[in-house]
C-alpha positions as CSV (number, residue, x, y, z in Angstrom):
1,X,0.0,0.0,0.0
2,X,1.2,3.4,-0.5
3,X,-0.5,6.3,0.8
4,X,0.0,9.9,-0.4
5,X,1.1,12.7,2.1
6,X,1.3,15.7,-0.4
7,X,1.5,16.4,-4.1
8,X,1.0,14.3,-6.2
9,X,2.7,10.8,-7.2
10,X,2.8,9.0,-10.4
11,X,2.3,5.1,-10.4
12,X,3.0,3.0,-13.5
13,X,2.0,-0.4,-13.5
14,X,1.4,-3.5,-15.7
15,X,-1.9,-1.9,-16.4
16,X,-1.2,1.8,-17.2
17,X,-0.6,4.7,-15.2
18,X,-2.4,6.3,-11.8
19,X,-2.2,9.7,-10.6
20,X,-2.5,9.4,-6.9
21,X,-2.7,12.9,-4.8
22,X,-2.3,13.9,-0.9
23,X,-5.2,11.5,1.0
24,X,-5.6,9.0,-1.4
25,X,-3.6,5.4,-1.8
26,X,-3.2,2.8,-4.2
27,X,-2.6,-0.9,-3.7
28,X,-0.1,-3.2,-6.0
29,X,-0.5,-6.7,-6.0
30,X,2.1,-9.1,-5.5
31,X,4.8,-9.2,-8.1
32,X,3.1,-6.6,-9.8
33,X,5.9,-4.3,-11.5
34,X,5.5,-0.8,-10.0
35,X,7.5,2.4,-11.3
36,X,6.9,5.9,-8.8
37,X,7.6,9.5,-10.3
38,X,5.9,12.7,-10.0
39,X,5.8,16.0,-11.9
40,X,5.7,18.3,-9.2
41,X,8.6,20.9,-8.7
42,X,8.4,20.1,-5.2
43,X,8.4,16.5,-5.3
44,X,5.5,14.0,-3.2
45,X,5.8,12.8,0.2
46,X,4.2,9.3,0.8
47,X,4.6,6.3,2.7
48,X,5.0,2.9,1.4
49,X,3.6,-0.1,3.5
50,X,5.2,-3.6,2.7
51,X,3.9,-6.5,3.6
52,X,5.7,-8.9,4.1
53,X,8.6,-6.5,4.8
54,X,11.7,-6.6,2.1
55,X,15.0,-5.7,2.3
56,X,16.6,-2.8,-0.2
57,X,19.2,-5.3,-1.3
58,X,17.1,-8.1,-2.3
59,X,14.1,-5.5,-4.0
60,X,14.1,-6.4,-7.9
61,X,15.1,-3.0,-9.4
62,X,15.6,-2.4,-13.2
63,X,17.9,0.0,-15.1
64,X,16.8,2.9,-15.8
């Protein structure tokens, strides 16, 4: 779950592309392939909840 603080955050996934903004949240399903960005100048702040927890050095990230 990921749950937007302020501005507003981008989420592609296999599906297409959300526009989540300050109060709402979005859910990705498991081993769904998830991509955050946002246009604002200022940035988003949000919190991600993961469940079951990961570790950063065994998260599947792609290159850019």
């Amino acid at each position: 779950y990921t749950i937007v603080l302020s501005g507003l955050l981008v989420v592609e996934h296999d599906e297409g592309k959300l526009e989540i903004r300050a109060g709402e949240a979005v859910h990705a399903r498991f081993g769904e392939r998830v991509r955050y960005s946002t246009p604002d100048p200022g940035g988003a702040e949000y919190v991600a909840v993961c469940v079951p927890a990961f570790s950063p050095h065994a998260v599947n990230r792609e290159e850019s």
